[in-house]
N, C-alpha and C positions, 0 to 999 in steps of 0.2 A: 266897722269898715269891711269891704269885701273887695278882695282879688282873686280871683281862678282862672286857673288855663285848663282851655275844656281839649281836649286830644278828639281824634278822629283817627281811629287805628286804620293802618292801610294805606291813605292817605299820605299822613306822616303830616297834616293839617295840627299846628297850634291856633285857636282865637281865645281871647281874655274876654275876663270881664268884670269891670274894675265900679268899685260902688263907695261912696262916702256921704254924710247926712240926705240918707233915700234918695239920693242922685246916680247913678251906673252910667257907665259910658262900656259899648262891647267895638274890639277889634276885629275885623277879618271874620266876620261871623261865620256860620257853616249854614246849608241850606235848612236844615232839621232845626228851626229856629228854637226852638221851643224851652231846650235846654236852659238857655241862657234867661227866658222869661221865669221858668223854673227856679233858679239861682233866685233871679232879685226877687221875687215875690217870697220866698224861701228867707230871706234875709229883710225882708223890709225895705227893698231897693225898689226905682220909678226907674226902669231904661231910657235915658233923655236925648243919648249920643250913641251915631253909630260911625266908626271911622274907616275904611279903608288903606293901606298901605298901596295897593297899587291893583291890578285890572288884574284877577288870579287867570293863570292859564289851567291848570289841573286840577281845579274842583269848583261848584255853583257856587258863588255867596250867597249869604240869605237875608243877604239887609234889605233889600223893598220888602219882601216879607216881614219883617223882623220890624222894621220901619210901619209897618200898616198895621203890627196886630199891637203897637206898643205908642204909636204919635213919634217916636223919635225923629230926631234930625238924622241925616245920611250927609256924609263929607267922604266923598272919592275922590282920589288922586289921580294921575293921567287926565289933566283937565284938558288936552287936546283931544280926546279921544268923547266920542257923541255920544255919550250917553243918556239914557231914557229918565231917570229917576236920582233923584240925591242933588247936590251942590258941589260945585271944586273947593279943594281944600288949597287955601294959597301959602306958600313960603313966611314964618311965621304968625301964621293967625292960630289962635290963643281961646279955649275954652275951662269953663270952670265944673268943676262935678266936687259939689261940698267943699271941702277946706282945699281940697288939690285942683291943680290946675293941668294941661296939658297941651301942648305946642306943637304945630306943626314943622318940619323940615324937611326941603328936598332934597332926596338923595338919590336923583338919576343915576344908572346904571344899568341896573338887571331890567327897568322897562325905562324911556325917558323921562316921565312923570311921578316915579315913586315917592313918595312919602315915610317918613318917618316920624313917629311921634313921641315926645319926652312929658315922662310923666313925672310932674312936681311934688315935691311934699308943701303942705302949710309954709313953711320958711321959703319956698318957692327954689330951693336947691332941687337940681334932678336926682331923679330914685331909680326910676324905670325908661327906657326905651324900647320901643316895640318899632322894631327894625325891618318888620316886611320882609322881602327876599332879598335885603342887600346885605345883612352880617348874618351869618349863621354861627355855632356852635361847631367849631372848629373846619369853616368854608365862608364862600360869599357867595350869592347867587352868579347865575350862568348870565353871559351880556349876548346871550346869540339871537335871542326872540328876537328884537325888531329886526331882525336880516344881517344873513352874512357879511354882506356887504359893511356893515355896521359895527363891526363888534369892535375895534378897535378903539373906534370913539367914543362906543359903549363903554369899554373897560377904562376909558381914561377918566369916562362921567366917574365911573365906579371907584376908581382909586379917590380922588375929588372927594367923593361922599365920604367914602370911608375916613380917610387922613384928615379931612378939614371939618367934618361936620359931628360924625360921632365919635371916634377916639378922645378927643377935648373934650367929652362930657363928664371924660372923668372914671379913672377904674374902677372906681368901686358902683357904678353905676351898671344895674342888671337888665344885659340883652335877654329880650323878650321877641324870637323871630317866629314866622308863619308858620316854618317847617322844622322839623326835625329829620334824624338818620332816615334813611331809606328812600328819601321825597326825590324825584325826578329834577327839582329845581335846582338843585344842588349836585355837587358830585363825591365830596368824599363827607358829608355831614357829621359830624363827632355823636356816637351814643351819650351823650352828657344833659344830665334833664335840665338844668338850669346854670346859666352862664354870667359873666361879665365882662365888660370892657378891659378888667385888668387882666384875668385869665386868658381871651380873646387874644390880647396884646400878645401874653406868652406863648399859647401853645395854640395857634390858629397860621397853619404852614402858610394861607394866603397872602397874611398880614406880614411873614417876614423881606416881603418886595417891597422896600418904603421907596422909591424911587418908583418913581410914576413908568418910565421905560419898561423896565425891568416887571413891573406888574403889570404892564400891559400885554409884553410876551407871553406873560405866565399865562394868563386869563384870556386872550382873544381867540377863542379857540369853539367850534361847533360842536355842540350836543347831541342827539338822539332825542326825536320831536315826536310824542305819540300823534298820533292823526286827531285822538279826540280835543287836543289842545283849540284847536278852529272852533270844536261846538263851545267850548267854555268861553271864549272870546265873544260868540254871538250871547251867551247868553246874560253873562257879565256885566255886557254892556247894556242889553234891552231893563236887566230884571229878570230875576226867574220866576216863573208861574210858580204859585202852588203848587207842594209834594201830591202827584199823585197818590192815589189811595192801594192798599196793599193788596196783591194780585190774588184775585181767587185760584181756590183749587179746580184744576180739569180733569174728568173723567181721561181714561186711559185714550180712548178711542176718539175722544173732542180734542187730545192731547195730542194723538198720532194727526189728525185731518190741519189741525193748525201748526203743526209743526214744517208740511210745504211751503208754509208761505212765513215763515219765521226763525232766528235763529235760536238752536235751542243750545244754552248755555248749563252745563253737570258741574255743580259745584260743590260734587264728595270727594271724599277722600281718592289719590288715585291707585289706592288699590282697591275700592270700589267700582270707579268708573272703568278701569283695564276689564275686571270681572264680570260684568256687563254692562252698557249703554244705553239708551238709545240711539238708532241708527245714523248716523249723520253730527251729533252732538260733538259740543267746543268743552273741553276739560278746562276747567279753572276752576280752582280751589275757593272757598266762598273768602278765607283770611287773604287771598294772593288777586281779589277782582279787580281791585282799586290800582293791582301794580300792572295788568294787562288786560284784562278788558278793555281799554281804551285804544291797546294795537290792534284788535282781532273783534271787535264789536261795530258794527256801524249802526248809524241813527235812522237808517231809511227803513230797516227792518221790524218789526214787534219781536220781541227777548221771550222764551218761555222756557221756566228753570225747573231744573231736578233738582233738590234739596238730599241734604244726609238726614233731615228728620222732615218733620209735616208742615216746618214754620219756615217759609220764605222771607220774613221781614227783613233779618239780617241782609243776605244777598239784596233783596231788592231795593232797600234805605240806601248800601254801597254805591248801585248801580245810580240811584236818583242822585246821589251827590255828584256823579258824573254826567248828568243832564240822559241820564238813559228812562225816561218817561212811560217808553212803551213797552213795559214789564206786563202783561196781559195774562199771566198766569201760570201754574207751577203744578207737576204730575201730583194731584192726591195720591196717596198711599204710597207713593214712590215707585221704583222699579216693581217691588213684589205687588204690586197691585199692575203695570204695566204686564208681569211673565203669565199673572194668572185671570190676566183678557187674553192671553194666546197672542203677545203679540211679537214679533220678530228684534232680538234684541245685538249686538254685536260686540267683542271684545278685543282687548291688547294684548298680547302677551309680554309677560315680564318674566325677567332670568333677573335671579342674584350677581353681582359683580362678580362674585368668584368663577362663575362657570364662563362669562364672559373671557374672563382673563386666561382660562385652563383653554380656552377656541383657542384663542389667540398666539396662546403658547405652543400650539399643539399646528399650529400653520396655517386652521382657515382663513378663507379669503371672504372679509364680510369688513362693512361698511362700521366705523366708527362717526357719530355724528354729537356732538360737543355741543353744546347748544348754553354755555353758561355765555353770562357777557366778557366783555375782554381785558374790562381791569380785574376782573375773577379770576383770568385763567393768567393773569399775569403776575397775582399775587397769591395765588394757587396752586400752580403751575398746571403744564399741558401732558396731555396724551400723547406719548411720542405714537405716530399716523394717524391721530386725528383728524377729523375736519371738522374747526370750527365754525361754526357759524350760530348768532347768537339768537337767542329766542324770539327777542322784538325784530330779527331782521330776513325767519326763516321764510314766510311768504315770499317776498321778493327775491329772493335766492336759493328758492326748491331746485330752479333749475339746474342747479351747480352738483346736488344728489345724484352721485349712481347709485341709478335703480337697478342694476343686474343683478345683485347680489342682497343680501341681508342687511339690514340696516339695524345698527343696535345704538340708541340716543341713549346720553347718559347727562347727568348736569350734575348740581353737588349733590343732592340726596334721592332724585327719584319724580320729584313736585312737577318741575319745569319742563321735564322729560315727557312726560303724561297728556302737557299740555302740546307738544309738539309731536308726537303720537299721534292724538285727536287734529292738529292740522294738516297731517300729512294723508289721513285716512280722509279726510274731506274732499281734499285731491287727489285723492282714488291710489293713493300709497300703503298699500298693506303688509307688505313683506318686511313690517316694523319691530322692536320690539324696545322694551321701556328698561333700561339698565335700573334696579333697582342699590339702592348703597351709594351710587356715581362714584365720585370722586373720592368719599373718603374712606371706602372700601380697596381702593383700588390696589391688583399687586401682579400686574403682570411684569413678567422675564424679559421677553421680544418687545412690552408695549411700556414700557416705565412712565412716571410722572418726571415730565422735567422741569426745575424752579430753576428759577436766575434769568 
């Protein structure tokens, strides 16, 4: 027999892929199909089934792919919704993979159309349920996507699913969801690698609202929407092409002429990137693309990356799972080969917390800029005279920055800081500087952390 949850780090993407007498069925695939052909041939498995939970918003699937290199069948949820490829999966309908069997279930909520699926043993008792984005590992998915306007009736769909559909599967039955900790779909997701219905039951703060009112309050409430959620929707629905192919390297000077007409994204370390850049370049960390790339990247431009070593796969596999296609190429040799074409490079300055804090104490008049998000700074506490404003929302509210004086960003350790650095230099703000240590260095007199 075979079962595996294949991860997608970044992301915070779970898909399975579930096999019994050379039969495999995979959930929620990822666009990088290949893994999962890997598995079953690896195991003596025939992929025959490929199932959807529901229309992902935060990363490609890869089931028409995955469907085309294998003959499988594709079953998508959200059958109101026009899709180019697959079949709708209807409310109870029922397929077999070798001795086990597995059953569809809607569980509107987190989109109208979601799905859930119960995976049976031989005696045909459930084992598994693969929950999509409607239970997670200590949360439930968010009901804001189909529109504000909506969420109320969304969170009632969602109570509905959760009280009436999955809970009576039975605790000992193991939730199997899309995402894990970190995922955007979610808001407080438990680090817990593997869960249950009965654990869920216990220690899932969403689940203590059994009264449908009372969890509607709780949950009808708007999220923070990255922009790129739109391209995942279009492409979702179409099918996504084929992984483009992996970016060549460009001389320094093919690197500098394409980089007018393209954004260029430095995904080193940012004591790296502060140390020098190229001119104009978006800081983001290659482990941190999957969590902001999609605020600060748009699809109209061609992408062309600085790497920490000579291999761009990694950044540019992340960027494709985001439908970022026009990956077109990455500095060979890196910076030391861009310094030794002669060619003009620009940097951040960074100060340790401490000297930060010694300004501070000491009466200058300089700009404190906070840029963690706001259940961080709530469960972290704040900068007394700071101004927060959070990383995914500094664009649209640069203007709220005084620029008269110095500006010193700080977030928890340095990371997110770098990247807000690099978008403030784009908009011609340079009197920046990258608080290194952030928050858990911090020890000013005049400036304290305040909790509660």
């Amino acid at each position: 027999m075979l079962f595996e949850r294949v991860e997608s780090p970044g992301l915070s993407h779970f898909s399975y892929i579930v096999g019994d007498r050379r039969e495999a069925l995979v959930v929620d695939p990822r666009r990088d199909f290949w893994v999962y052909v890997d598995l079953a041939a690896r195991t003596g498995h025939r992929i025959t089934l490929v199932l959807e939970t529901h229309r992902q918003e935060d990363f490609v699937l890869g089931s028409s792919e995955l469907a085309h290199a294998t003959g499988a069948a594709v079953w998508h949820a959200d059958a109101e919704l026009p899709y180019g490829y697959g079949e709708s999966a209807a409310d109870g309908r029922s397929w077999k993979v070798g001795k086990l069997s597995v059953t569809a279930i809607a569980t509107p909520g987190h989109t109208p159309g979601s799905m859930s699926y119960v995976l049976r043993d031989p005696s045909g008792d459930p084992w598994v349920v693969f929950s999509g984005d409607t239970l997670f590992a200590g949360d439930v998915g968010r009901v804001d996507l189909p529109g504000i306007p909506r969420v109320r009736e969304m969170a009632s769909l969602l109570h509905e699913s959760l009280f009436k559909r999955i809970l009576p599967l039975g605790d000992g039955v193991i939730v199997c969801p899309t995402h894990g900790a970190g995922s955007v779909c979610g808001t407080a997701i438990a680090d817990r690698a593997w869960t249950s219905i009965g654990l869920e039951k216990r220690l899932n703060p969403a689940l203590r609202h059994r009264e449908r009112a009372a969890f509607v309050d709780a949950m009808a409430r708007a999220h923070e929407r990255p922009p790129y959620f739109a391209k995942m929707e279009e492409l979702n629905l179409a099918g996504a092409p084929p992984l483009p192919r992996t970016p060549p390297p460009l001389a320094p000077k093919e690197f500098e002429e394409r980089s007018r007409e393209s954004v260029v994204v430095d995904t080193r370390s940012e004591l790296a990137f502060s140390s020098a850049h190229v001119p104009g370049s978006l800081s983001i960390r290659s482990a941190s693309l999957s969590s902001y790339a999609g605020w600060f990247v748009g699809y109209d431009r061609p992408v062309l990356l600085v790497t920490e070593g000579d291999d761009p796969r990694e950044s540019a596999l992340a960027l494709a799972r985001m439908g970022y296609d026009r990956v077109d190429g990455y500095l060979g040799g890196g910076m030391l080969a861009w310094h030794t074409a002669g060619l003009p490079s620009e940097s951040v300055r960074t100060e340790p917390v401490s000297a930060i804090c010694r300004l501070l104490d000491e009466g200058a008049e300089v700009t404190l800029l906070d840029v963690r998000g706001l259940d961080e700074a709530e469960s972290d506490g704040r900068v007394d005279r700071a101004m927060q404003i959070p990383l995914t929302q500094l664009l649209e509210r640069v203007g709220e920055v005084p620029l008269e004086r110095p500006i010193h960003v700080f977030c928890g350790s340095g990371v997110r800081s770098t990247t807000a650095a690099s978008l403030l230099a784009r908009r011609g703000v340079r009197n920046v500087s990258v608080v290194l240590g952030g928050l858990a260095g911090w020890k000013s007199a005049t400036c304290p952390v305040s909790r509660g």
